[in-house]
C-alpha positions in Angstrom: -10.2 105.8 -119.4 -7.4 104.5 -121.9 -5.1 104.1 -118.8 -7.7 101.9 -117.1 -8.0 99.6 -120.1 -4.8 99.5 -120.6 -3.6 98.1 -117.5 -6.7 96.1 -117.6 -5.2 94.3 -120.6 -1.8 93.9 -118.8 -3.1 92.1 -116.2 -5.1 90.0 -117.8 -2.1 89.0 -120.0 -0.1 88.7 -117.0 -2.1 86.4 -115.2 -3.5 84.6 -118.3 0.3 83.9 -120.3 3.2 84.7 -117.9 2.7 83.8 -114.1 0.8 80.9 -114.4 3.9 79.7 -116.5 6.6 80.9 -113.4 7.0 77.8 -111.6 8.8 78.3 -108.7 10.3 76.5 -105.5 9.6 78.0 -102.1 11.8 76.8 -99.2 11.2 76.9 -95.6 12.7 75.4 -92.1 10.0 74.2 -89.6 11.1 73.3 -86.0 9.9 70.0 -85.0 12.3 67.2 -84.8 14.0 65.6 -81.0 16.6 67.9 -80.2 20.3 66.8 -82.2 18.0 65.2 -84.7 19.3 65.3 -88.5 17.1 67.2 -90.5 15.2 65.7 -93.1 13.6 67.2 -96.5 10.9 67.2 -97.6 9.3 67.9 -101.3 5.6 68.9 -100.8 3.7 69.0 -104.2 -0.1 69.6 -104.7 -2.6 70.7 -106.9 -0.1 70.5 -110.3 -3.8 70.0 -112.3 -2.2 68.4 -115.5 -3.4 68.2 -118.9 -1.4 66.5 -122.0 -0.7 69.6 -123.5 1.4 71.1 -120.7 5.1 70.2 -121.5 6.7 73.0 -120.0 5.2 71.4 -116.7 5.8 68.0 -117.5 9.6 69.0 -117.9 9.7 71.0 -115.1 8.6 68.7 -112.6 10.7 66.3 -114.6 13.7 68.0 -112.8 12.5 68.0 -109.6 14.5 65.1 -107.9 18.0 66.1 -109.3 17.0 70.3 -108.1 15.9 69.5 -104.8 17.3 66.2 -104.0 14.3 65.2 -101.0 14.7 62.8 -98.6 10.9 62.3 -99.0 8.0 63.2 -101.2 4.5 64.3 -100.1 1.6 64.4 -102.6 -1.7 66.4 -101.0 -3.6 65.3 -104.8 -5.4 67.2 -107.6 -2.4 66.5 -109.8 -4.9 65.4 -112.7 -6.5 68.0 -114.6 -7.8 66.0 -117.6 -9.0 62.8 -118.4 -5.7 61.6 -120.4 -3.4 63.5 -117.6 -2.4 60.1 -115.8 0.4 58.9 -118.0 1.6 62.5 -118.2 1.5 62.9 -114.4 3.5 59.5 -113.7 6.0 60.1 -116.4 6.6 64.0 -115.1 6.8 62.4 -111.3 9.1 59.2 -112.1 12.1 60.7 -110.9 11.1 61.1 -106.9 11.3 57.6 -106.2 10.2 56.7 -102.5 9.6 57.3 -99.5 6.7 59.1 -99.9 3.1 59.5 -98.9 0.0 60.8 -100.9 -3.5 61.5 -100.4 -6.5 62.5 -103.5 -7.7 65.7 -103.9 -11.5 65.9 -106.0 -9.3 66.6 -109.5 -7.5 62.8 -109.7 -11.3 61.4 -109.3 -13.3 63.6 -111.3 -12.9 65.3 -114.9 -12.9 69.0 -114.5 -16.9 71.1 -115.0 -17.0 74.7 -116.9 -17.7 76.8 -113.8 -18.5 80.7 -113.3 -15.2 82.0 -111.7 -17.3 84.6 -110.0 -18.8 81.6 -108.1 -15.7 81.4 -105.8 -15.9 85.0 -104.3 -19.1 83.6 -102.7 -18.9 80.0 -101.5 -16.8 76.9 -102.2 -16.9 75.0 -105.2 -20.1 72.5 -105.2 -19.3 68.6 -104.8 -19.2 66.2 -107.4 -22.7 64.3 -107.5 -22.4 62.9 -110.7 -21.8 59.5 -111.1 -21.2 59.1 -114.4 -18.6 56.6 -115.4 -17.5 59.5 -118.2 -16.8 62.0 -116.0 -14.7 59.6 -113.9 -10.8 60.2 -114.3 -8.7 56.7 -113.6 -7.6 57.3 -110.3 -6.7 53.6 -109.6 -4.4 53.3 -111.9 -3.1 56.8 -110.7 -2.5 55.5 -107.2 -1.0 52.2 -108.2 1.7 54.4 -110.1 2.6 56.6 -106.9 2.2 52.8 -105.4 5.1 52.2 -107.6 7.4 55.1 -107.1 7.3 53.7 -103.8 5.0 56.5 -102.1 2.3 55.2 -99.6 -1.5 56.3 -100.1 -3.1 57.8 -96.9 -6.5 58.2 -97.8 -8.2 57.7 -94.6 -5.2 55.9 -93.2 -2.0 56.2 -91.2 1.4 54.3 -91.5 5.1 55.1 -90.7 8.4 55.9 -92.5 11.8 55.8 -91.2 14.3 58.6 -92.3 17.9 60.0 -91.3 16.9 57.5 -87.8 13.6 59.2 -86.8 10.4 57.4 -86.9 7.7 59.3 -88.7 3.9 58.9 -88.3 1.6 59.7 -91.4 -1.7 60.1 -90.9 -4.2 61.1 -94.0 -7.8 61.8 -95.0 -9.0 61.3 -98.3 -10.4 64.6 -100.0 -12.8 66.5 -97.3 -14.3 69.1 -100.2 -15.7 65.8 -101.4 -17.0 64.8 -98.4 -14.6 61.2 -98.6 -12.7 62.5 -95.0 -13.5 59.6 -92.8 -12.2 60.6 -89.3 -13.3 57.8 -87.2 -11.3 55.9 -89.8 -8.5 57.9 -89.8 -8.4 58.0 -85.7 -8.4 54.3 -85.5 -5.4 53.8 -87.8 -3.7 56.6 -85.6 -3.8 55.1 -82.8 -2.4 51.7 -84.3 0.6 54.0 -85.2 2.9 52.6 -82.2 5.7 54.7 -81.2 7.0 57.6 -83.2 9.1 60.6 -82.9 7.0 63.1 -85.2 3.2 62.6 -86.3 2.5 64.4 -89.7 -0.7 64.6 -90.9 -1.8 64.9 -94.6 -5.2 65.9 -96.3 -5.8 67.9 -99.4 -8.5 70.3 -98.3 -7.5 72.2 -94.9 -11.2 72.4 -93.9 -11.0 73.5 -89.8 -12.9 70.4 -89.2 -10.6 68.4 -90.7 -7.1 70.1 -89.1 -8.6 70.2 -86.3 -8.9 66.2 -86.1 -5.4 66.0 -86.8 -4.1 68.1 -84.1 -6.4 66.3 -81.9 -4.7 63.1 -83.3 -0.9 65.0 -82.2 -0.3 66.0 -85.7 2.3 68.2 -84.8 2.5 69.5 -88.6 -0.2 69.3 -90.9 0.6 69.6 -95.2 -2.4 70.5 -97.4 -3.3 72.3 -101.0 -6.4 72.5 -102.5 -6.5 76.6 -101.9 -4.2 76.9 -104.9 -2.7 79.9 -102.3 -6.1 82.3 -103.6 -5.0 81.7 -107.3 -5.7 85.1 -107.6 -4.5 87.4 -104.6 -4.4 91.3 -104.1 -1.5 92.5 -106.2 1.5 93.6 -104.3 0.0 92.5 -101.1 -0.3 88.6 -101.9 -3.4 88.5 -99.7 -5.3 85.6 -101.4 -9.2 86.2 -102.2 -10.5 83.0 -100.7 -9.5 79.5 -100.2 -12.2 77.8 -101.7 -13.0 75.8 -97.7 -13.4 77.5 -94.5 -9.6 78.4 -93.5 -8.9 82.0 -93.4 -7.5 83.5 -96.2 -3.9 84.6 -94.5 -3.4 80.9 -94.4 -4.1 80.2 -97.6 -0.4 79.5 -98.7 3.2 78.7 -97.0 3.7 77.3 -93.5 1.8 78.6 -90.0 1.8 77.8 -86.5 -1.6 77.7 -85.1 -3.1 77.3 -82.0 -6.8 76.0 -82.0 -8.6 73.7 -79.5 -5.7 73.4 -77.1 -3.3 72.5 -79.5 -0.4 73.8 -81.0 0.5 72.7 -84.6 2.2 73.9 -88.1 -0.2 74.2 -90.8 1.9 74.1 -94.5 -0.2 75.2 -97.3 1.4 74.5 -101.4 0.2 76.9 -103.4 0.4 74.6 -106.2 1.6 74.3 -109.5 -1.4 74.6 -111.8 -5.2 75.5 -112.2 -8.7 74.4 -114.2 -8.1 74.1 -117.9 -11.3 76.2 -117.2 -9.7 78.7 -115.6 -6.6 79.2 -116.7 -4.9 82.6 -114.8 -2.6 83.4 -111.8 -2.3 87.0 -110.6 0.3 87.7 -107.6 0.6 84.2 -106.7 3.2 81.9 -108.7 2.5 78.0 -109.2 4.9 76.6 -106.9 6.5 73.2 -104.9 7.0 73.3 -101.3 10.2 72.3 -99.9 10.0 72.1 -95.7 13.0 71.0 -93.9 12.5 70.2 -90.4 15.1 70.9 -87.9 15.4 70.1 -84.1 13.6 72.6 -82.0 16.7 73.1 -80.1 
């Protein structure tokens, strides 16, 4: 019996006061440029959750641009995990200048609730219904900062970017766990697009309905958060737990190629770097940043 609450204990302080704290970059090369195309990379961040207190974060993320060096930056939101977290956030973020692209997640509109844990093993999270101009977080002025750093907002929109000589097509939805996905929206931007030589599309929840749409709009890669990767995944196996939406829970972290509906389309999942102030643990599943290169397919 002293065994079993013994390693009890060392998971719990494991998860509670050392991974959460391991911030790591995960690399990968996806396959979807024109052939002799140069490769472009890309710095995927999600789900970073901040609150004033967190300096090792802030500093962390402060060195970001000089570590990885991007050609671009996408943002798939919840980087706000308290009400005072917005100056933090931009400070911590003012190194990636643009080009980059960002969408919100539920976290940089609404302050975070005290919620049973447990909850998740049975269903998502519940929507935010509350209107209450207190338990707004200042999301505008959030956006206008990414505005600044030269990153364009994609919530229920598309636009282009030009890097390394390629023509890239964004197209976003704003936060689907909150219901604010608009999809007729988002297809008629899409098909205002014009000509391009890759469509990426970019939401923060990967509901199926949602990357479904995409694909069907010739998203031919598709970045999203929100899962936080499980947050807390089968030791040793790094299975996660649930994904807090419909998509499976082997997809809940890292980059997949799926085939649903007649299309066929990479689906790249950031773990992300943080979690509730409410819930604050990480067991066999590191806080991370994304960085995808993409490469010619031949």
């Amino acid at each position: 019996m002293l065994w079993f609450v013994a390693l009890a204990l060392a998971v719990i302080i494991w998860a509670t006061l050392i991974e959460r704290f391991l911030f790591t970059i995960k690399r990968e090369s996806i396959a979807v440029l024109p052939s002799n195309s140069a490769s472009i990379t890309i710095l995927h961040i999600s789900d970073i959750h901040l609150a004033p207190w967190q300096k090792a974060k802030m500093r962390w993320l402060a060195k970001l641009a000089k570590t990885v060096q991007p050609d671009m930056v996408i943002d798939t939101g919840d980087n706000l995990g308290h009400r005072d977290a917005v100056s933090p956030a931009l400070v911590s973020l003012h190194g990636l200048k643009g080009p980059g692209v960002f969408v919100n997640g539920s976290n940089d509109i609404y302050a975070p609730v005290i919620t049973n844990p447990f909850s998740y093993l049975l269903h998502p999270s519940k929507r935010h219904r509350d209107n209450n101009p207190k338990n707004r977080l200042d999301v505008e002025r959030l956006n206008a900062g990414f505005r600044k750093l030269g990153w364009t907002e994609l919530n229920n929109s598309a636009s282009t970017i030009k890097i390394n000589g390629l023509t890239l097509g964004f197209i976003g939805t704003d936060d689907p766990h909150e219901g604010r996905a608009d999809l007729e929206k988002v297809s008629a931007a899409a098909k205002k697009l014009g000509k391009t030589d890759l469509i990426i599309g970019v939401t923060h929840a990967p509901y199926l309905e949602v990357i479904d749409a995409l694909a069907g709009l010739d998203a031919e890669l598709i970045f999203a958060g929100h899962t936080h990767g499980g947050q807390v995944c089968w030791p040793f196996i790094g299975r996660a737990l649930v994904t807090n939406c419909d998509l499976p829970a082997k997809y809940a972290r890292g980059a997949h190629q799926l085939e649903r509906a007649g299309k066929s389309f990479w689906l790249n999942v950031c773990a992300g770097l943080g979690n509730s102030i409410f819930a604050p643990v990480r067991l066999a599943c590191r806080p991370e940043v994304r960085v995808i290169t993409l490469v010619a397919k031949n």
